[in-house]
Every structure is written in C-alpha cells, then in structure tokens.
N, C-alpha and C positions, 0 to 999 in steps of 0.2 A: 152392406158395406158402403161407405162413402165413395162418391164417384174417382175423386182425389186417389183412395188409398187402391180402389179396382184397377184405375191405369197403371199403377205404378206394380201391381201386383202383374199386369199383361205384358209389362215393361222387364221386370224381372223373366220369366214363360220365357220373352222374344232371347233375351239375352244367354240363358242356360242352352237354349235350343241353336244360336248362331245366327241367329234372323238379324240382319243389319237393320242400322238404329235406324236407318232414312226409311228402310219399309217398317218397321217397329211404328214411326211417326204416321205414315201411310193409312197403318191398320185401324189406329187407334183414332185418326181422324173420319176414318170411313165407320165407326161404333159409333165416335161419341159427339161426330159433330163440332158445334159454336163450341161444347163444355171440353172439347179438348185441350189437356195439359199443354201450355205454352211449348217450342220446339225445343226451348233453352231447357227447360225444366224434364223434356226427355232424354234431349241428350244426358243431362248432369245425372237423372237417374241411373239413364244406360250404363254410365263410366262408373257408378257409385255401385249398381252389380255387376261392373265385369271387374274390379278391383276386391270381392270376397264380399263384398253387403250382403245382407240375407234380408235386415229389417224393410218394409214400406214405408213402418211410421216415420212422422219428422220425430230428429233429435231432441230430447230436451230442452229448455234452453234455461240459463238462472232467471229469475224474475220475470217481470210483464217488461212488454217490448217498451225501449225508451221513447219518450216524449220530446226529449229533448235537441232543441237546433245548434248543436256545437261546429265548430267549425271541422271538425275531426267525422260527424255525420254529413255534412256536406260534402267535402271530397269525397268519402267513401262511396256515396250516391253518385257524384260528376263520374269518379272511374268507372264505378259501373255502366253508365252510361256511353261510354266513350268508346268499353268494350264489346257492349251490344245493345244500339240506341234501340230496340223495338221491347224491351223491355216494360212488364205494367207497372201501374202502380203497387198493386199485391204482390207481385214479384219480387217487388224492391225491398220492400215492406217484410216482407218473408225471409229474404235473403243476407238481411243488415238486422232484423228483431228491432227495427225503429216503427212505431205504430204510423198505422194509413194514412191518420189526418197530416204527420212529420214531414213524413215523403214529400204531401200532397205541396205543404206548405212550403219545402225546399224547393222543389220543383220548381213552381210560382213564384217565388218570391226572392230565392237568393241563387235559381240559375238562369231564371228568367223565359220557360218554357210555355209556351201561349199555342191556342191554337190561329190557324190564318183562316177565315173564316172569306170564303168567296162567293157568299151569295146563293151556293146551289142548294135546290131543294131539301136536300138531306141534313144540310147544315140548320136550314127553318122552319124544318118540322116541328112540332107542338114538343114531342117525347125528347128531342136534341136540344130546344132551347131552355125544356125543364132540367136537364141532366147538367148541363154547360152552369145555370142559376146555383142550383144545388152545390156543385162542388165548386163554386166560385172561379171557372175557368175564364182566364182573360182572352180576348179574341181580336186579332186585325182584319179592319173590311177593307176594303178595294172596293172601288169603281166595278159597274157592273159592265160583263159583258168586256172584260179585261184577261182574257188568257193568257197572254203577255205576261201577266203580272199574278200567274199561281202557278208555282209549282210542279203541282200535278200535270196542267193544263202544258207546260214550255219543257218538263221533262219526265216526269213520271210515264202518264199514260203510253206515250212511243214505246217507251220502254218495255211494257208490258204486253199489249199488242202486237210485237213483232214476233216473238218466240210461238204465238196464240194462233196469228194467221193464217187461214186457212187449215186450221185441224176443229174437226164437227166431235162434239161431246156428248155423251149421251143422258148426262143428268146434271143439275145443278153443281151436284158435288164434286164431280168431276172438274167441273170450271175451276170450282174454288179450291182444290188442290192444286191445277194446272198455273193457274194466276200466284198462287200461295211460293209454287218452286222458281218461278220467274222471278218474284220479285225480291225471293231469299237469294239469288243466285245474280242481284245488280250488286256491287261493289261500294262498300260505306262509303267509300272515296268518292265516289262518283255523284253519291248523295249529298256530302261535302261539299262540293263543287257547283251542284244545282242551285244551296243555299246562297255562297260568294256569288254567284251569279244575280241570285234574286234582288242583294241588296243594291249590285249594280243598276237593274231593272228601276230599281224607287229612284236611283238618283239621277237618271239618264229622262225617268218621264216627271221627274222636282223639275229638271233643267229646262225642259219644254216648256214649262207649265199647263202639264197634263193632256198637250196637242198631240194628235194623232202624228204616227212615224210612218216616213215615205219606203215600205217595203224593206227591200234590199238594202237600203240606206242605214236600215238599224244596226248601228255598232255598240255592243254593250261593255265591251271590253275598255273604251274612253273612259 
C-alpha cells in the first residue's frame, strides 16, 4: 500500500479508537519519519474520520489539475497561505487541483515568495544549490557574518531554544519532535512581526551605509 494511503489508514485506527490527533501526529511521526504526512493534512484527515469518512483514498476530481495563472487561482493560493504559511508546495497543489509547476509559478512570481539566503553552510551545499537551480528559487544574500540581518538568527532560534533548555533527549527523533512542538506552538503573529522588523533592519543598516551599530544604541523601530 502507498505510504500516503497507510497513514491515513493509521489516521482513521487513532480516530475509531479516541487516540488524540496531536498523539495520532506523534505516532505517525515516530513510524514514518522525514515521509511523515504534513500536521495540516492529519489533522484534516482526523476531522474528515471523526465526521463519518470511511474512504483513505483522495476524491475524484473532474479533469487534470489546472495550469492555468488566473487571478481567482492566485488568491485562492494567498488565503491559503495566510491561513497556514507552512504549507508545501504539493500540498497546495493537492488542495486547489492547480498542477506543481502553477503553484511554483504563483508563488514566485505573482506573491513574490524567495527564499533569504544567509550564507550558511546548509544553504551552499552542492545538493541545496542544485535543488534552488532546478525549481528556479530566487534568493536574497546578506553581508556575511550579519545576524542582525536573518531572521532566524534576531528571532527564530531564541525562540526555539528556550522551551529546549536544559531537557537531555535521548535520540535524534526525539529533538525533532521536541523543536517540531516549539516551533508549531510560536504564534503567526509573532512571525509577522519578525518579518516588519526585518525590513526595518535593511533600512536602518541603507541609512548607515552598511557601518557597524554601537550596541544598545540600535533602535530599529526609527
């Protein structure tokens, strides 16, 4: 059986039996690993058998998925996104019956979704700069050696780290659940916020022209 259709099959099992969807997500991440079904797409199954579903398979749908960039596919992709940005590509893709390359294309092109690209080793890998070529992913560099000026570096990682502190795991997988509920459990909003910040960040180190900031002196809020 397809990996796809066994989850959703273990996904149905959890829900007949009363097993909550968050250990439902748990179990299925401790089987199946990287190939585990996005959280979005267990949840949706969860609700789609506690409402009388019986089927695994996907619905029908009329036709092959559209190609086409109308403006009526564009929003439908923005709100999706809006209502849960961690969303894939295949997901979207699946969810709208608009084909991969559509998505890829709105994405890129008419929401204007890039990745930021800071230099670190994982970003200049051989396997990441083949993948980025491939699906024509656009990329902003930074100044090296500029934490300041990513994201990750001025807000993500605290964030992650704090809840992590001081608790010893006893396998890989374990982390990657533990970091997986942290990071589900920071507030879009606040994600939001990190972004308005960031562009303050460009315009405050334009304003310098790109000199070093004295400490405590740095107000990004100006």
């Amino acid at each position: 059986m397809d990996s796809k259709l066994e989850q959703r099959t273990c996904i149905k099992f959890c829900c007949k039996n009363e097993i909550k969807c968050s250990d439902t997500l748990k179990m299925l991440q401790k089987c199946y690993g990287d190939d585990t079904l996005s959280k979005t797409q267990v949840y949706q199954w969860y609700e789609r058998f506690k409402s009388g579903r019986e089927a695994v398979e996907d619905d029908a749908r009329p036709g092959r998925p559209s190609t086409s960039k109308t403006d009526e596919n564009v929003d439908e992709i923005r709100q999706l996104l809006i209502e849960n940005r961690k969303l894939t590509i295949r997901e979207i893709a699946e969810t709208t019956n608009i084909s991969f390359g559509s998505v890829q294309s709105i994405l890129r092109e008419d929401l204007g979704l890039i990745l930021h690209d800071d230099n670190a080793p994982s970003h200049n890998a051989l396997i990441i700069r083949e993948f980025l070529v491939k699906n024509n992913t656009n990329t902003i560099q930074q100044p090296p050696n500029s934490p300041d000026l990513a994201p990750c570096d001025f807000f993500l990682f605290d964030r992650l780290k704090k809840p992590l502190r001081g608790t010893r795991f006893e396998s890989v997988e374990a982390i990657k659940l533990k970091s997986l509920e942290a990071l589900m459990a920071i507030p879009k909003t606040d994600f939001q916020k990190s972004f308005e910040g960031w562009i303050k960040r460009w315009h405050k180190c334009i304003a310098a022209d790109g000199d070093y900031f004295e400490g405590d002196n740095l107000n990004f809020e100006e």
